[in-house]
C-alpha positions, -999 to 999 in steps of 0.1 A, spaced: -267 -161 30 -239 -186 25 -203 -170 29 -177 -177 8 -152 -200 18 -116 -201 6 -128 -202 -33 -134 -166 -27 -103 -161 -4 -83 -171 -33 -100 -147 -59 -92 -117 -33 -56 -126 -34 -56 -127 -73 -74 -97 -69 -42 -81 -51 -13 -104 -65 -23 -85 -104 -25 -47 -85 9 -55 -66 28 -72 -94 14 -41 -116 26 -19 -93 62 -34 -93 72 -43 -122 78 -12 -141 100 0 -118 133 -20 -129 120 -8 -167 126 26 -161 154 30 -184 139 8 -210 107 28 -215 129 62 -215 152 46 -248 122 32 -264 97 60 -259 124 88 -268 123 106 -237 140 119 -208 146 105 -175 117 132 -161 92 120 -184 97 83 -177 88 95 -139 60 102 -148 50 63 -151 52 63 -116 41 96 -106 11 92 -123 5 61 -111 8 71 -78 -12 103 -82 -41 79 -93 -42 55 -67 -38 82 -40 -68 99 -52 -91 78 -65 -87 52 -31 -106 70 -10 -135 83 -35 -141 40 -43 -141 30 -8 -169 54 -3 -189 43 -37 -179 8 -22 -197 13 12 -227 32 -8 -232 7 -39 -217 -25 -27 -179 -35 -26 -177 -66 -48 -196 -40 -78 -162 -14 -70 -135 -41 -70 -150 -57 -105 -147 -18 -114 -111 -15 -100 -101 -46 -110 -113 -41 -154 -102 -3 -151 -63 -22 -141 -66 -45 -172 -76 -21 -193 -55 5 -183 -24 -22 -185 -36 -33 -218 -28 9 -229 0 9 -222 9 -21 -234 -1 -11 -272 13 25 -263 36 36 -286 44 77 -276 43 85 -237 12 102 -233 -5 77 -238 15 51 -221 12 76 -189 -30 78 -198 -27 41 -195 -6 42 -161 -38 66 -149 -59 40 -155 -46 18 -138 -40 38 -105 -81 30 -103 -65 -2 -93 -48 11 -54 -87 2 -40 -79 -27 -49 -62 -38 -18 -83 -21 11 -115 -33 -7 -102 -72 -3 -96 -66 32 -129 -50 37 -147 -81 18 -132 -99 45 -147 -81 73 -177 -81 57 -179 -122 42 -160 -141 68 -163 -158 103 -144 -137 127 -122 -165 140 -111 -168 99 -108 -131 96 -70 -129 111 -54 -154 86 -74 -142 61 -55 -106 62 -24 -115 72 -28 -141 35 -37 -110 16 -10 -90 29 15 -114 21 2 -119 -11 2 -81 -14 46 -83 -7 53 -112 -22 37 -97 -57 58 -68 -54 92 -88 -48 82 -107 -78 73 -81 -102 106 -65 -90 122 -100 -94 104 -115 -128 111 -77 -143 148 -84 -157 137 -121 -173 111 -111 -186 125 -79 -206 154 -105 -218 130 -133 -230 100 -112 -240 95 -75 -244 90 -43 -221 55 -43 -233 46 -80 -216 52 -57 -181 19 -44 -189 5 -79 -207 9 -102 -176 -7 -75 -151 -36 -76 -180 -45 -108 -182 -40 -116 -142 -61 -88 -135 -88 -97 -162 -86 -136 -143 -92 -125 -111 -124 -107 -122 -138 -144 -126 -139 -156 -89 -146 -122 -76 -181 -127 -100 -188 -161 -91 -177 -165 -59 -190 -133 -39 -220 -128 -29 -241 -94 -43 -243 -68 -22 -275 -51 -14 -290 -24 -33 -277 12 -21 -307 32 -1 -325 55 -22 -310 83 3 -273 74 -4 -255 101 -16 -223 109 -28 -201 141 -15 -187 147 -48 -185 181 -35 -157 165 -5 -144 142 -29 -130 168 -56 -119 191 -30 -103 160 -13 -88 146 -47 -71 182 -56 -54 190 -20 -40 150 -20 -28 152 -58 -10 185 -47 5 171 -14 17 141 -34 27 162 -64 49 186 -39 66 154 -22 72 138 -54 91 169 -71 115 177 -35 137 193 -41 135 204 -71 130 246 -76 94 251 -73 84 218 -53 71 238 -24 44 259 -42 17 232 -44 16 232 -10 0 267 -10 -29 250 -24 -27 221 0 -31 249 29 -60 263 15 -78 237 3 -72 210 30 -93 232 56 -122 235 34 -125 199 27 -121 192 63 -146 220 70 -171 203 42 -170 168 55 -177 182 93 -208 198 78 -218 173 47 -250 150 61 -233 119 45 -196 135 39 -174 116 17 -152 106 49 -172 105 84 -145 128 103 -155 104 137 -144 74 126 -111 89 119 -115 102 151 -120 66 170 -91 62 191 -81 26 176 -86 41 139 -68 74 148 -34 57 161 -34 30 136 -34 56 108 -3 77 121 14 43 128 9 33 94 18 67 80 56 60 96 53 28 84 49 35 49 81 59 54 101 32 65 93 9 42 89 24 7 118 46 18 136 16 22 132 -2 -13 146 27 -26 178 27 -4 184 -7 5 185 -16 -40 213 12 -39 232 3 -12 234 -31 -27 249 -17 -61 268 5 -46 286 -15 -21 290 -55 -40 291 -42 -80 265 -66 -88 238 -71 -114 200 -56 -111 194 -99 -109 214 -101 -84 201 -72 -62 162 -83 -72 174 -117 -56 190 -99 -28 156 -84 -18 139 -115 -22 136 -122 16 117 -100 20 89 -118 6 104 -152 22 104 -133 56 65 -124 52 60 -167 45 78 -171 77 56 -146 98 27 -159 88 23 -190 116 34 -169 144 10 -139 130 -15 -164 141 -6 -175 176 4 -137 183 -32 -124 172 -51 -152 188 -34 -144 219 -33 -105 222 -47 -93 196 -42 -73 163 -25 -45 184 4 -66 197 11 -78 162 15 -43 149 38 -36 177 59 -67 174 59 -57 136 75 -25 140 96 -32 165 109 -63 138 117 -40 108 129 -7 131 157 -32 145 161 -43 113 171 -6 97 194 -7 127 213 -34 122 213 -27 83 230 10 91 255 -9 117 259 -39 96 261 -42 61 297 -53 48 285 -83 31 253 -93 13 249 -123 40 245 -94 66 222 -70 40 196 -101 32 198 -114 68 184 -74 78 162 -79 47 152 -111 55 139 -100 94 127 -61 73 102 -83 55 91 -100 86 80 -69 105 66 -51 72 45 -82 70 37 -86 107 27 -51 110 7 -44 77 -13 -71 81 -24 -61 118 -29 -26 103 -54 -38 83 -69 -57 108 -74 -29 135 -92 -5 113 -119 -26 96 -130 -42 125 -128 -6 141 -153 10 121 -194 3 114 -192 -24 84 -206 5 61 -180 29 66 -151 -6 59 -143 4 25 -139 39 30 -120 33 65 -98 7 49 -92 35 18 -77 58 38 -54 34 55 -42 26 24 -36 67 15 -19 73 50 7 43 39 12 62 4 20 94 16 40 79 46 60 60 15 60 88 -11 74 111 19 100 84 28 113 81 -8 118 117 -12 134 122 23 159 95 18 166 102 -20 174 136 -9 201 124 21 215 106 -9 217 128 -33 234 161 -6 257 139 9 280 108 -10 295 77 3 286 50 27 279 73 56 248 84 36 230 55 34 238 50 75 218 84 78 192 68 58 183 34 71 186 57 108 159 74 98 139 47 89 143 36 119 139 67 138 106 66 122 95 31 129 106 41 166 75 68 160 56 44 148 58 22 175 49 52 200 19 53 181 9 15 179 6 13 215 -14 41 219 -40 19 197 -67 11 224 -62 -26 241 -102 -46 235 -118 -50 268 -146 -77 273 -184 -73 284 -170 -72 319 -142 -45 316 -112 -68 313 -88 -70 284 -97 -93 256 -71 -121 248 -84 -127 213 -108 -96 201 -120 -95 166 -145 -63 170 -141 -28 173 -118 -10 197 
C-alpha cells in the first residue's frame, strides 16, 4: 500500500486548523451572542460548556470506533458532524438551538487525536516527529487566530460568520481526508463495542466536567457524588469487558501512564493561562480586546519558532526530552510573567517563550503515547490524551478564575500564573518519569520512534 505523502499531511492539518479555529473563535463573542440571543451571561456559558461537555465525552467513545471501524471513516464522521453542527448554529436564531448546534460540533474534539494517530499509522517513522509537532502547531496557531480574526470579523461581517468559516473549512478538509487516505480495513466480524463502558464512561466525565465547570457556585460539588459512584463501576467494567471500551493496560504502560498525568498539569497551566494572562492584559495597560488578541499572538509565533529545534531535540533524545524541555519553557515562563509584567514588552516576551514550551511539549505528548501503544488501540490511546488535557484545562480555568474572583488587585494574578507554574513544576516530575527507549542491546536509544 502506497502512503500518503504530504498531500495528506496537509488535509490532517485542515482537518485540525477548522476544529481549533471552531473552538476559538466564539470565545471573544460571548457578549455578542448574549445581546442578540436575549439571554443572560449563564446561558451564553453554555456555548462553551456544551461544547466542552461534547468533546470530553464523545473523544474517547470515537477513538475506540476509530480503532474498531477504521480512523479515516471516524474523522470524515467528526469532521461533517463539525460542519454541520457549525452550520446550526449559524442559522440559529433562539439559544437552544444555537447550544444543539455547539453539541454538534463537540463530535469535532476527535478530531485532533485521530490526525495524530493517522500519522502513526500512514507515515515513515523518521517523518513521524515533524509530522506531529506540524499538527500541533497547526492546532495553536488556529486557536490564536480564531481568538485574533474574532473582533474583524464581527465588525466587517456578522456573529453568525463565527460559525460560517468553521463550516466551510471543515466541509474542505473532508476533501483530502477522502482522496488522499488510504481505506482502512474492514473491522473483524468479532469487534465489538462496550457501549456498556462507554455510557457509564460518558456520564461520570460529563459530571466531573459539569462539577468543575460550575465551581464555585452553590451546588457545584453534588455531581461529584455521581462521579464517586459511577467512576468505580466503569473502571470495574472495563477490567472485566473482553474488548472494554478503554484497555485499562495500556493506560497502565509506564510511558502512557506518565505522559497522561504530565499532560493533565499541562492542560492546567495552559488553558488556565488564556484565561488569566487576556485579563491581566486589560487590567493592567486599558487596552482594546484587538489589542490583547495581538498581545497573545506570540504565542502562536513562539510555536513557528520551536518547530526546527523540536527536530534536532527529538532526533537526538527523543520525544521524552522534548516534553521536558517544553515544560520546563512555559513553567519559567509563568514565572517570569508573575515577577515581571509592568509592560506589554515583558507580558508578550513571557508569552512569546509560553507558546514555545506549550508547543514543544504538546507535540511530544502526542508523540509518546501513539507510538506507546499497539497501532489498534492509537485512536483510543491518543483520545484519552486529548480528555486528560481537557480536564487538566477545564480544572485550571476554574482554579484560577476563582483566585481571581476571592481576592482583587495585581497580587491575584501573581498567585495565579504561580500556580501555573507550580503545576508545570508537577508536570515536569512526571515527564521524566516517562520511560527513556532502550535499544535491542539494552542501551538508551538516541532517536526512538517505537514504544517505550
Amino acid at each position: 500500500m502506497k502512503r500518503p505523502g504530504t498531500a495528506a499531511l496537509g488535509g490532517l492539518c485542515l482537518a485540525t486548523t477548522a476544529y481549533s479555529v471552531l473552538q476559538s473563535l466564539v470565545v471573544p463573542a460571548l457578549g455578542v451572542f448574549q445581546r442578540e440571543l436575549d439571554t443572560t451571561p449563564s446561558g451564553t456559558a453554555w456555548l462553551l460548556t456544551a461544547f466542552l461537555l461534547s468533546a470530553s465525552i464523545s473523544t474517547p467513545v470515537l477513538g475506540r470506533l476509530a480503532d474498531a471501524y477504521g480512523k479515516r471513516r471516524i474523522l470524515i464522521i467528526a469532521l461533517t458532524a463539525m460542519s454541520i453542527g457549525a452550520l446550526t448554529s449559524a442559522i440559529a436564531t433562539t439559544l437552544p438551538v444555537m447550544v444543539a448546534g455547539r453539541v454538534v460540533q463537540g463530535l469535532g474534539g476527535a478530531v485532533f487525536p485521530l490526525c495524530f494517530a493517522l500519522v502513526r499509522d500512514h507515515l515513515p517513522p523518521d517523518r513521524r516527529p515533524r509530522a506531529f509537532v506540524v499538527i500541533s502547531t497547526v492546532m495553536s496557531i488556529g486557536g490564536a487566530a480564531g481568538t485574533i480574526t474574532a473582533g474583524p470579523i464581527l465588525t466587517l461581517l456578522s456573529s453568525r460568520w463565527l460559525f460560517l468559516i468553521p463550516a466551510l473549512v471543515s466541509a474542505l478538509a473532508i476533501i483530502p481526508v477522502v482522496l488522499l487516505l488510504p481505506r482502512a480495513r474492514p473491522a473483524s466480524r468479532n469487534t465489538t463495542i462496550d457501549w456498556y463502558g462507554a455510557a457509564l464512561l460518558s456520564t461520570w466525565l460529563g459530571l466531573l466536567l459539569t462539577a468543575i465547570s460550575r465551581f464555585p457556585a452553590p451546588g457545584w460539588s453534588w455531581p461529584l457524588i455521581g462521579v464517586a459512584v459511577l467512576a468505580p463501576l466503569w473502571w470495574r467494567s472495563q477490567r472485566r469487558a473482553a474488548q472494554p471500551l478503554i484497555d485499562l493496560r495500556t493506560l497502565a504502560l509506564p510511558t502512557v501512564r506518565a505522559t497522561n498525568a504530565a499532560t493533565l498539569l499541562l492542560g492546567f497551566g495552559m488553558f488556565g493561562s488564556w484565561m488569566v494572562i487576556p485579563m491581566l492584559i486589560v487590567d493592567r495597560f486599558a487596552v482594546t480586546p484587538t489589542v490583547v488578541g495581538l498581545a497573545m499572538l506570540p504565542t502562536a509565533v513562539g510555536n513557528l519558532l520551536i518547530m526546527p529545534v523540536h527536530k534536532r531535540l527529538t532526533a537526538r533524545q527523543g520525544p521524552r526530552a522534548a516534553l521536558a524541555a517544553g515544560i520546563g519553557a512555559a513553567g519559567l515562563s509563568y514565572l517570569g510573567l508573575a515577577l515581571w509584567h509592568a509592560t506589554l514588552v515583558q507580558v508578550c516576551l513571557g508569552i512569546l517563550v509560553m507558546g514555545a514550551g506549550v508547543g514543544l511539549a504538546f507535540s511530544a505528548v502526542g508523540a509518546l503515547v501513539v507510538e506507546a501503544v499497539p497501532s489498534e488501540q492509537t485512536g483510543v490511546s491518543a483520545a484519552v490524551n486529548t480528555v486528560m488535557r481537557t480536564v487538566g484545562g477545564s480544572l485550571g480555568t476554574a482554579v484560577g478564575g476563582s483566585v481571581l474572583t476571592w481576592s482583587a488587585g495585581e497580587s491575584s494574578y501573581v498567585t495565579v500564573l504561580l500556580l501555573y507554574a507550580v503545576a508545570l513544576a508537577g508536570a515536569l516530575l512526571c515527564a521524566v518519569q516517562v520511560p527513556r527507549p532502550v535499544t535491542a542491546a539494552g542501551e538508551p536509544a538516541a532517536a526512538p520512534t517505537g514504544s517505550a
